[in-house]
C-alpha positions as CSV (number, residue, x, y, z in Angstrom):
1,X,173.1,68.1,30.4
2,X,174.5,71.4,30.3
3,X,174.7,72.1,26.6
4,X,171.1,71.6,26.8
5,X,170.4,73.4,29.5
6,X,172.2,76.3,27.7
7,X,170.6,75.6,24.4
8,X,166.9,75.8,26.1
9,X,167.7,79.0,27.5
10,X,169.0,80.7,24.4
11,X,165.9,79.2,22.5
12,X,163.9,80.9,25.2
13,X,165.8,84.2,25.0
14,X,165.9,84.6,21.0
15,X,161.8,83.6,21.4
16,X,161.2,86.3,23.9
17,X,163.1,89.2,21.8
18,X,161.4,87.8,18.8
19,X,157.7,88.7,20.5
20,X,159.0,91.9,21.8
21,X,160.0,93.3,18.9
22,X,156.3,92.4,16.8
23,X,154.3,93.7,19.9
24,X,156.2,97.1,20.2
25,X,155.2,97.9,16.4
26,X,151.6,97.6,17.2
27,X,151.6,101.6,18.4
28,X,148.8,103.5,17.2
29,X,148.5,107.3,18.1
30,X,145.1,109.3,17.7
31,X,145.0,112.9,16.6
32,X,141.6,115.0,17.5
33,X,140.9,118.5,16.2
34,X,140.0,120.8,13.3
35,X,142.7,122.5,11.6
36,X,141.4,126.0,10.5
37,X,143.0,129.1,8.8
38,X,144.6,131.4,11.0
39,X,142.8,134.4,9.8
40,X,139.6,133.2,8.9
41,X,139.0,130.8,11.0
42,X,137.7,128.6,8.3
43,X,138.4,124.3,9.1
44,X,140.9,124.2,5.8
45,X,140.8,120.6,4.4
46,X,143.3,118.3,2.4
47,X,146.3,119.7,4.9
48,X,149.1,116.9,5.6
49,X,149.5,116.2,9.1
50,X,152.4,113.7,10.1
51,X,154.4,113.1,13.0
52,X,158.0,114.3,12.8
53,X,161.1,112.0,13.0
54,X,158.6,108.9,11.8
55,X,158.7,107.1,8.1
56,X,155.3,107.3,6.8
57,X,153.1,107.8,9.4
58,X,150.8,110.8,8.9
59,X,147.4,111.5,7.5
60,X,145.3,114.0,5.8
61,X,143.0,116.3,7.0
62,X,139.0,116.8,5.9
63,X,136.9,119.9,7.2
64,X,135.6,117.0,10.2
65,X,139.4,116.5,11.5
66,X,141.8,114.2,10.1
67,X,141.0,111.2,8.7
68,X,142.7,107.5,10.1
């Protein structure tokens, strides 16, 4: 009775991190503006924009903003 009692809960456990872990990738961030040239003023597109510390997430830029 115990064993399974014990075995229930670590099924339950190892289930729960499981779901944790594939919901908390599921983070999306939104970036709004226009990047323009300092000088000019001019919206400057095909500029890299990325978030630092972060494998592969980033975009690019068009003269509307950046794109998803």
């Amino acid at each position: 009775m115990r064993i399974s009692l014990m075995r229930k809960a670590l099924a339950f456990f190892l289930l729960l991190f499981a779901t944790m872990g594939a919901f908390s990738q599921n983070n999306r961030m939104t970036v709004y503006g226009k990047i323009r040239d300092k000088e000019s003023g001019e919206p400057l597109s095909g500029v890299s924009v990325s978030v630092i510390n972060t494998a592969g997430l980033g975009t690019f830029s068009t003269k509307e903003g950046p794109t998803p």
